[in-house]
ZAMARGU-4260 file (C-alpha; in steps of 0.2 Angstrom, whole numbers, plus 5000, padded with zeros to 4 digits):
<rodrens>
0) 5115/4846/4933 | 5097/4850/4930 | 5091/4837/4942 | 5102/4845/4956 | 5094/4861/4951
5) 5076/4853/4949 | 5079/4843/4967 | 5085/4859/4975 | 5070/4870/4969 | 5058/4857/4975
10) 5068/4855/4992 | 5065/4877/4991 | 5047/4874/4985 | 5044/4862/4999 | 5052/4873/5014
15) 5040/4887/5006 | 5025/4877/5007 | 5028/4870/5025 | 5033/4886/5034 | 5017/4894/5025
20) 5007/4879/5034 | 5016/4884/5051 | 5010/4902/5047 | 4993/4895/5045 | 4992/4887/5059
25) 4998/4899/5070 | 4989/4912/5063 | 4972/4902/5066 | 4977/4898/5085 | 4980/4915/5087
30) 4962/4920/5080 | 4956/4906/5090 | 4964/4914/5108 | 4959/4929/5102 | 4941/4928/5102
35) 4940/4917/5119 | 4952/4925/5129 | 4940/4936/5137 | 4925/4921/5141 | 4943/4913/5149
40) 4946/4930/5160 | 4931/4926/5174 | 4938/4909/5179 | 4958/4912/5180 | 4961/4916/5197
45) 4977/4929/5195 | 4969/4947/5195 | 4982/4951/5180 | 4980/4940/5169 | 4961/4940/5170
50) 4962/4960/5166 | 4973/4956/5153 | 4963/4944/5146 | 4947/4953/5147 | 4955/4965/5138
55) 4959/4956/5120 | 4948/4959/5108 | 4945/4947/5091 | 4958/4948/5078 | 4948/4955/5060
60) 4965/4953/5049 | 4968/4935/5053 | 4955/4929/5042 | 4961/4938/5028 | 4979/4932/5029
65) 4972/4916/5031 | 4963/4916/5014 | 4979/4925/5005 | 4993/4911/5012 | 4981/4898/5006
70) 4977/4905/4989 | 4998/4906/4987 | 4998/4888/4995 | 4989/4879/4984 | 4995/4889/4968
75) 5014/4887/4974 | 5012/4869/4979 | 5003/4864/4964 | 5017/4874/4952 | 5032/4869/4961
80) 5030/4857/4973 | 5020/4842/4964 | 5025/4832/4950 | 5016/4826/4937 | 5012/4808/4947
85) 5008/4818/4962 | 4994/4828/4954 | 4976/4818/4955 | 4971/4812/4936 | 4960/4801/4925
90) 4971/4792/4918 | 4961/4774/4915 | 4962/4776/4894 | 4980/4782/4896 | 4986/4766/4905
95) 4976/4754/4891 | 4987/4765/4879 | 5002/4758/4870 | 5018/4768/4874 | 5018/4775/4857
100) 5001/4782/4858 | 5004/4787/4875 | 5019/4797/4868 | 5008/4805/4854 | 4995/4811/4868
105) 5008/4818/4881 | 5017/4827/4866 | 5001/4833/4861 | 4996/4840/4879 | 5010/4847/4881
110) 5012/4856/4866 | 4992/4862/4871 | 4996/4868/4888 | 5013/4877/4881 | 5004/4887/4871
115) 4989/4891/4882 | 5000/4896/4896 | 5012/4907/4884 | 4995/4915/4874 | 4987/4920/4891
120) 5002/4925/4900 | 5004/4942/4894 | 4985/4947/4897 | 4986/4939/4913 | 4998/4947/4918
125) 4992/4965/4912 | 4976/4961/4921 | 4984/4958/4936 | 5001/4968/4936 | 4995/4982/4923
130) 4978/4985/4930 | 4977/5004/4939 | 4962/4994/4947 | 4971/4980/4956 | 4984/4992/4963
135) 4972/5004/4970 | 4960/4990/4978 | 4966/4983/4994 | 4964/4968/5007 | 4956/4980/5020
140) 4962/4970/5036 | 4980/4967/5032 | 4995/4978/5030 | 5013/4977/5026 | 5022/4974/5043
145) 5036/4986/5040 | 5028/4999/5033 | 5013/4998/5038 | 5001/5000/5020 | 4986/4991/5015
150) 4992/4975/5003 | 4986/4978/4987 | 4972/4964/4981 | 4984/4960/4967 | 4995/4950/4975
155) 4981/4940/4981 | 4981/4933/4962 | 4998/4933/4957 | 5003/4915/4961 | 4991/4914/4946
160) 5006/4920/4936 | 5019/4909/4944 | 5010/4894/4941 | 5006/4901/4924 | 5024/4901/4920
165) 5028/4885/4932 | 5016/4875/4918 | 5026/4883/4904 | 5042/4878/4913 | 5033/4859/4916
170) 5027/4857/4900 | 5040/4862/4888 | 5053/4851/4898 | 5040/4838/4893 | 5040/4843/4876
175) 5059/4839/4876 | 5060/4823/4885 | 5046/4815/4873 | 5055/4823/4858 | 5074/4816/4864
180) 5063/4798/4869 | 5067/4798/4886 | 5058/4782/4895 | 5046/4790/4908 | 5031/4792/4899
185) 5021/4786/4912
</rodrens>
């Protein structure tokens, strides 16, 4: 049952990150267009389309979503998305480790990041969520679509707090499977 859960959740986590990658993309191509539509317009031989693209300016908000979907990339992919074997480590004295000692060090990490996570979590959140300062500041080049209001710069750090409690989620499972002495160490 909490496999199908965790499969699923990473199957969600992977869709997430993918479609963000699309949005990218396109996002760039249309920034790209943007500003050399108008050094295209003198060579395009229909009278319309050369107004038209004289006519487009450069984009100013593409860069700035650019910057915020990759902040939330790398955050959501590295919570989510990535498993522990995924992730790039140093794990040279690990591997000359006997599985007993290796048990000892991952209970031991764990139990560290746990309690970082958990002891930060509230001030980070605060900071972030809390803070008059974060909601009144906004990213000046982007807006909500439907509503049309500046995006407040705190949503710029909150993956932050999901991978915060992704890690806390992570770790703890760890806790329990080196407690119950399940095989994957590793």
């Amino acid at each position: 049952m909490f496999q199908t859960g965790r499969l699923w959740l990473t199957r969600l986590a992977d869709f997430c990150i993918a479609t963000t990658l699309a949005i990218i993309f396109i996002t760039f191509l249309l920034q790209i267009f943007a500003r050399y539509a108008p050094n295209l317009a003198p060579v395009v031989p229909l009278s319309g389309l050369s107004e038209w693209l004289a006519s487009i300016e450069p984009i100013g908000w593409t860069v700035n979503l650019i910057s915020l979907l990759w902040v939330w990339l790398i955050f959501v992919g590295c919570a989510l998305a990535l498993n522990d074997k995924e992730h790039v480590v140093f794990d040279v004295f690990a591997l000359a480790m006997p599985t007993s000692v290796k048990r000892v060090f991952k209970l031991i990490i764990a139990i560290v990041v746990v309690a970082a996570m958990l002891s930060s979590l509230a001030p980070m959140w605060d900071a972030i969520f809390g803070s008059r300062l974060m909601e009144l500041k906004k990213i000046q080049t982007l807006r909500v679509p439907f509503t049309g209001d500046k995006i407040a710069i705190k949503w710029l750090f909150a993956p932050y707090v999901l991978l915060m409690i992704a890690l806390v989620a992570r770790y703890s499972s760890s806790v329990v499977s080196v407690v119950r002495g399940e095989p994957d160490v590793d």
